[in-house]
BADO-947402 format. One record per residue (C-alpha): x, y negated, z; residue in three letters. Coordinates in steps of 0.001 Angstrom, whole numbers. Last residue first. Example, Ala and Ser with C-alpha at 12.3 -4.5 7.8 and 13.67 -1.06 7.14 Angstrom:
BEGIN
PT        x        y        z  rest
PT    13670     1060     7140   SER
PT    12300     4500     7800   ALA
***
This chain:
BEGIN
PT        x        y        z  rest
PT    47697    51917    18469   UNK
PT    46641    50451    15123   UNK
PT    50679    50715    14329   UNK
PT    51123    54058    15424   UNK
PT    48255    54671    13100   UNK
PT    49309    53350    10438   UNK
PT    52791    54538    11073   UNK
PT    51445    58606    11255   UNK
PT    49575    57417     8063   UNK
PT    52734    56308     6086   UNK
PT    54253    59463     6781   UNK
PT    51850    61339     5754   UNK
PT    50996    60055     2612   UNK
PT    48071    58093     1996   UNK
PT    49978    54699     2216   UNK
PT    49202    53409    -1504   UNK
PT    53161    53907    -2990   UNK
PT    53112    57085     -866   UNK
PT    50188    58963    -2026   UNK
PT    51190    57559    -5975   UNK
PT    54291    58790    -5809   UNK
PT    53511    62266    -4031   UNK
PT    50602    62456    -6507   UNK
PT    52928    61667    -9881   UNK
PT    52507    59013   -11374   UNK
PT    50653    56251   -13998   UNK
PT    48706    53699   -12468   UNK
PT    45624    52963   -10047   UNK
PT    44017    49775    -9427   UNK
PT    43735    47896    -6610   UNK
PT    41460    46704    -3659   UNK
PT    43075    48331     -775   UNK
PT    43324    52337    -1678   UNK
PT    42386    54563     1631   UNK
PT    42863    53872     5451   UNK
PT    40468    52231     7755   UNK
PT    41427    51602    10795   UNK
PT    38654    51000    13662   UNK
PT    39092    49718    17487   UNK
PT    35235    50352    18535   UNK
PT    31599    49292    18249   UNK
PT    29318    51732    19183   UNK
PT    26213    51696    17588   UNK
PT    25799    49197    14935   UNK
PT    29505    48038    14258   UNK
PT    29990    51902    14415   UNK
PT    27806    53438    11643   UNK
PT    28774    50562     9281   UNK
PT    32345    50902    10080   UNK
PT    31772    55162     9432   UNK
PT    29877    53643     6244   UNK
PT    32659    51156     5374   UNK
PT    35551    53963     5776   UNK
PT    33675    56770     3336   UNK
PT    33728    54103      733   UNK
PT    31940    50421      -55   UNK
PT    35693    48658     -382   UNK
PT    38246    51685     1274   UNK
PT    38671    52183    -2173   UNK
PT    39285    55767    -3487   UNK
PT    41646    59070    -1222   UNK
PT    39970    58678     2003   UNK
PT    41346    58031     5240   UNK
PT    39064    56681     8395   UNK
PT    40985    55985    11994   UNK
PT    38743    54909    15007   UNK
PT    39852    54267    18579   UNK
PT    37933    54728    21784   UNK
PT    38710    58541    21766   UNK
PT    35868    60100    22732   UNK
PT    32838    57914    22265   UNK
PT    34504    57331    18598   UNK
PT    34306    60713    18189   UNK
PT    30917    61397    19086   UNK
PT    29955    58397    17248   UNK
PT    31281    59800    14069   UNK
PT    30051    63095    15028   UNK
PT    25795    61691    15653   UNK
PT    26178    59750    12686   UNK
PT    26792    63111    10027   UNK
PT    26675    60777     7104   UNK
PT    24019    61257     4085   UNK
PT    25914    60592     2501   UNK
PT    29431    61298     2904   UNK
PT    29165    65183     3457   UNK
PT    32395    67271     3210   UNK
PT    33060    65070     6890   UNK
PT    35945    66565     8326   UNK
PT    36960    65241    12110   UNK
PT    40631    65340    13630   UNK
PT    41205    64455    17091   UNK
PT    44505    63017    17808   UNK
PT    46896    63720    21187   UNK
PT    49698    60846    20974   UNK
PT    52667    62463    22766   UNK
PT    55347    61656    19766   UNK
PT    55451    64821    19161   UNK
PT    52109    65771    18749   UNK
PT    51501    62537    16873   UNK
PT    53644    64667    13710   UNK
PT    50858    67438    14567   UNK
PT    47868    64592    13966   UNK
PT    49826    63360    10533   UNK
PT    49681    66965     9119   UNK
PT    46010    67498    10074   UNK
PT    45017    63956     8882   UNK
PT    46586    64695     5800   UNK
PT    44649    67988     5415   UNK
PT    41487    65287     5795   UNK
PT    42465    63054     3089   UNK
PT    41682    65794      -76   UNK
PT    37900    65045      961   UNK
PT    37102    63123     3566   UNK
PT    38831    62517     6860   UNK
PT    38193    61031    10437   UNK
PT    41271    60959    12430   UNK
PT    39906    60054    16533   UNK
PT    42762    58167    18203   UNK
PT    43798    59249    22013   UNK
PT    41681    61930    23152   UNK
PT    42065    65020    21167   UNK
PT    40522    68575    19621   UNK
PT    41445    69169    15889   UNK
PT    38887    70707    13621   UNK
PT    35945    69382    14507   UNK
PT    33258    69731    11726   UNK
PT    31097    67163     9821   UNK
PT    26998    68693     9435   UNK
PT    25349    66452     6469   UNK
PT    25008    68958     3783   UNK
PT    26306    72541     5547   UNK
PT    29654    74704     4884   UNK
PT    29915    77561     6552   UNK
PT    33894    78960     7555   UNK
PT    36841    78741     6445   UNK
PT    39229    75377     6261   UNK
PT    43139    75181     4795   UNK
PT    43639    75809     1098   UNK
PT    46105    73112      157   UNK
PT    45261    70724    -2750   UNK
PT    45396    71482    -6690   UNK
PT    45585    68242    -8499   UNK
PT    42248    67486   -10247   UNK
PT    40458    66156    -7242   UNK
PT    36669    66696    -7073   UNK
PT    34226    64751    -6067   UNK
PT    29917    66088    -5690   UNK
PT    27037    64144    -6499   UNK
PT    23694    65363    -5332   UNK
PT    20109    64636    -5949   UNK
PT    17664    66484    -4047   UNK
PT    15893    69861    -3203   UNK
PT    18930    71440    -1620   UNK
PT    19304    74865    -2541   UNK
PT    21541    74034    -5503   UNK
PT    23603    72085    -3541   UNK
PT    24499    74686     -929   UNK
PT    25599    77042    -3314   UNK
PT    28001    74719    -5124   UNK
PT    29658    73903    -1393   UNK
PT    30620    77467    -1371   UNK
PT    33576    77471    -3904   UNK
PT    34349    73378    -2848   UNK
PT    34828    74851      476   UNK
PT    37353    77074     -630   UNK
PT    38576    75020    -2692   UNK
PT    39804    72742      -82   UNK
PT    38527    69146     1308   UNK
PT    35082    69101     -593   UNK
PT    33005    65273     -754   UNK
PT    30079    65439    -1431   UNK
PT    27522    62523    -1869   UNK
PT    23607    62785    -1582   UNK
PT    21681    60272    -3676   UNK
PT    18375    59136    -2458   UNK
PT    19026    55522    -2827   UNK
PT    21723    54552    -4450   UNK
PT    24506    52700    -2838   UNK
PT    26541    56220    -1551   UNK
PT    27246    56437    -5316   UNK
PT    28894    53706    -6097   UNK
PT    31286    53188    -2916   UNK
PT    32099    56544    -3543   UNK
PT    32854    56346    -7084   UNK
PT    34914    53134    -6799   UNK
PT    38542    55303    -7036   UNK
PT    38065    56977   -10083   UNK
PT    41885    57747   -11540   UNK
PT    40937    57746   -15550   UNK
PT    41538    54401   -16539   UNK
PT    44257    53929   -14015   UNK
PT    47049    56407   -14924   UNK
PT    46305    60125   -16773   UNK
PT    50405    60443   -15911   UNK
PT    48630    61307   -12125   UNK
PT    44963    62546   -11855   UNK
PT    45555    62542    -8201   UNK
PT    44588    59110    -7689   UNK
PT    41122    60227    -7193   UNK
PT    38505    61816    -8747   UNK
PT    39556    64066   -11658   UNK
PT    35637    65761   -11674   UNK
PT    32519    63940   -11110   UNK
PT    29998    67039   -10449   UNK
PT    26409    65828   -10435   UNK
PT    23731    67978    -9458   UNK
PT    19986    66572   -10497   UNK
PT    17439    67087    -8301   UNK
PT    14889    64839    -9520   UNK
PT    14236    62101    -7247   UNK
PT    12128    59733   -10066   UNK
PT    14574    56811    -8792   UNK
PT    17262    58541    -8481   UNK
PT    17988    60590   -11499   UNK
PT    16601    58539   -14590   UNK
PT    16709    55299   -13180   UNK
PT    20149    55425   -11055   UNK
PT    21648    58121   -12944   UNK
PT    20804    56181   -16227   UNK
PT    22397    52638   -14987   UNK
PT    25015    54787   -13518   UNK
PT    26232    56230   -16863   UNK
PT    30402    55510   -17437   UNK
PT    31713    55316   -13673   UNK
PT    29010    58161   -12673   UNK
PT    30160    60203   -14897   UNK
PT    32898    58547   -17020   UNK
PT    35587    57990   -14473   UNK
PT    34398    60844   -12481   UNK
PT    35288    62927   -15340   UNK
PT    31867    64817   -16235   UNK
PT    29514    67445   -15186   UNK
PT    25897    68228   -15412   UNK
PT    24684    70838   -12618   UNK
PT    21259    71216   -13156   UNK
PT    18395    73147   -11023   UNK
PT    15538    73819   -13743   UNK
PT    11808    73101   -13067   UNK
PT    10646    71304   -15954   UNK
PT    11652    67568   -13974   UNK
PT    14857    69204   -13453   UNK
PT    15685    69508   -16540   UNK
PT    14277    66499   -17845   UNK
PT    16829    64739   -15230   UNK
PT    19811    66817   -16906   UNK
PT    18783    65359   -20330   UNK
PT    19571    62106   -18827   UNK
PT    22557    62821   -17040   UNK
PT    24198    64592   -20448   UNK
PT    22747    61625   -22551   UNK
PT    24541    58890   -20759   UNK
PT    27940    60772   -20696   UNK
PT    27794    61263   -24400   UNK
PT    31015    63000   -25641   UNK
PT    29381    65883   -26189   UNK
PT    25963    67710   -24711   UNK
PT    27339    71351   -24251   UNK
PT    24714    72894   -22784   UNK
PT    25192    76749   -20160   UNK
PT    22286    78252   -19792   UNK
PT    21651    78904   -23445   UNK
PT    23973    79920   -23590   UNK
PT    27350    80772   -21437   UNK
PT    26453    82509   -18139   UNK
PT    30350    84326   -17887   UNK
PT    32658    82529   -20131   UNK
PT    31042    79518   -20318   UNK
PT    30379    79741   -16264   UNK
PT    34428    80898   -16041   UNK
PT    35104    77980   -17967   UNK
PT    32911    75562   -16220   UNK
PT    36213    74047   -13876   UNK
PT    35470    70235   -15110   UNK
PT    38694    70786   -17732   UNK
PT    36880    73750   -19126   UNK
PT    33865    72069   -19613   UNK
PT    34724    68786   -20714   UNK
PT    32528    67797   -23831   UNK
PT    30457    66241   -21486   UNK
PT    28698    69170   -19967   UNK
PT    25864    71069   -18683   UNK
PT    25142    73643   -16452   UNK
PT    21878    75632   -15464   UNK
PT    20853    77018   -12820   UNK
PT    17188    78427   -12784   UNK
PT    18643    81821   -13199   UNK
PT    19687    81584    -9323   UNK
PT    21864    85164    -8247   UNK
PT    24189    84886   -10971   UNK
PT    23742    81380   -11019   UNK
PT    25055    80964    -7421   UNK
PT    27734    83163    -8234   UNK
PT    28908    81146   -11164   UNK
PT    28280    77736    -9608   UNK
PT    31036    79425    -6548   UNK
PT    33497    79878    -9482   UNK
PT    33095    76573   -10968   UNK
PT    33392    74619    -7365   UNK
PT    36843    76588    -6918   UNK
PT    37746    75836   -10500   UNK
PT    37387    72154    -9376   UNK
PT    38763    72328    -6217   UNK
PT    42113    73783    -7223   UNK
PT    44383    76022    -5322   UNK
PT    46917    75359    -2608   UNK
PT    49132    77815      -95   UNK
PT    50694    75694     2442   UNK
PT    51305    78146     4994   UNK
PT    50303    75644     7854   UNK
PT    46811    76530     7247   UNK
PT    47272    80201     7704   UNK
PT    44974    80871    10780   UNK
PT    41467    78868     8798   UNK
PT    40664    75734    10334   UNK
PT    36816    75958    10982   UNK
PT    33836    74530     8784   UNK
PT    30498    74754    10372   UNK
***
């Protein structure tokens, strides 16, 4: 279970995506059925080291053909391989569903899809390239498991995980580095407690959850005790925490960096309006497109900063 590691107020950051490619390299070192392909991108995805290290033939370069690399990455796995096929999250799963869905999901092969850049972190890249509906897409298909790292280090061990579990995966990572703040195991489906409290329950995804951390000390202050929950695992969603939490606190707070339309926020709501309903807030990007700008603008302009989530949830409560 993921912990808070001692430093995690130092603010030290690194980047998920070259995290994730230095934990694939390890696991193929020690796996020779991995193999990893990509879209033309595989330095920007975080494959470097695995070119630089693996290379070919275990390492395919498909080209600018984001339909073809999940489609050749199925007939991998149907002969026995364990693929990670990687892509901008824009393009893979934004440009190929159709062919993960048929090709991927539907015959259960397990495929491992890494959609890098996700987020509104991509920054001058503006909206074509910010992936904000991923979530919402990929949680939809059946048999589909969804990942979501918060630091690199759990991004670095998450890549082991995936390639021991016999189904389809899809994985986000941020471009922007993020703060290095959790230790410990990580395991598909199992959120962690990182934050004990009784008045709000934070529940966080991805780069989100750090921001819960930050907002939960400023709540310190102001007497307002928050729990913080991690779920690395969207899909399938650790039910048992969310209503844990909810139990708890009476009061429900989501954050995740996409569209709160169909994302990590609508399956805790899901979760809830059939179990326990509760007071819920869900905090994320409301039905827009993203633009051109730096992180810190673009946190702030769509209330994932922390200052604007310490007033959310003053306001919710």
């Amino acid at each position: 279970m993921s912990m808070l590691r001692d430093d995690w107020r130092a603010g030290n950051t690194a980047s998920m995506r070259f995290g994730f490619g230095h934990g694939l390299v390890h696991a193929a070192v020690n796996n020779s059925r991995i193999v990893a392909l990509s879209a033309d991108l595989a330095e920007s995805v975080g494959f470097g080291e695995f070119a630089e290290k693996i290379g070919a033939p275990r390492l395919i370069e498909v080209g600018v053909a984001e339909q073809n690399l999940v489609t050749v990455a199925s007939g991998l796995a149907a002969m026995g391989n364990i693929p990670f096929a990687a892509s901008y999250a824009a393009f893979s799963p934004g440009r190929n569903w159709e062919q993960i869905r048929t090709t991927i999901c539907l015959n259960n092969q397990p495929v491992k899809l890494v959609g890098s850049h996700a987020g509104l972190n991509v920054g001058a890249d503006g909206a074509t390239h910010q992936m904000l509906e991923d979530i919402a897409l990929m949680r939809s298909l059946p048999n589909m498991v969804v990942l979501a790292p918060g630091d690199a280090y759990e991004a670095e061990m998450m890549a082991t995980v995936m390639a021991a579990d016999p189904r389809p995966n899809y994985v986000r990572l941020p471009r922007a580095d993020m703060p290095l703040f959790l230790d410990g195991a990580v395991a598909i489906g199992q959120a962690s407690v990182l934050r004990q409290g009784t008045d709000v329950a934070l529940l966080g995804t991805g780069t989100m959850t750090y921001q819960l951390l930050m907002a939960a000390e400023q709540l310190a202050y102001a007497g307002v005790q928050a729990e913080v929950v991690h779920f690395s695992t969207i899909k399938p969603l650790d039910e048992a925490a969310v209503v844990a939490a909810a139990q708890k606190c009476s009061r429900v707070v989501t954050a995740e960096e996409g569209q709160i339309a169909g994302g990590f926020g609508g399956a805790v709501a899901e979760v809830l309006g059939e179990k326990l309903p509760v007071k819920i807030k869900r905090i994320g990007v409301c039905d827009q497109f993203g633009e051109s700008g730096s992180v810190t603008e673009l946190w702030k302009k769509h209330g994932l900063d922390v200052e604007a989530i310490v007033q959310q949830i003053k306001s919710m409560l």
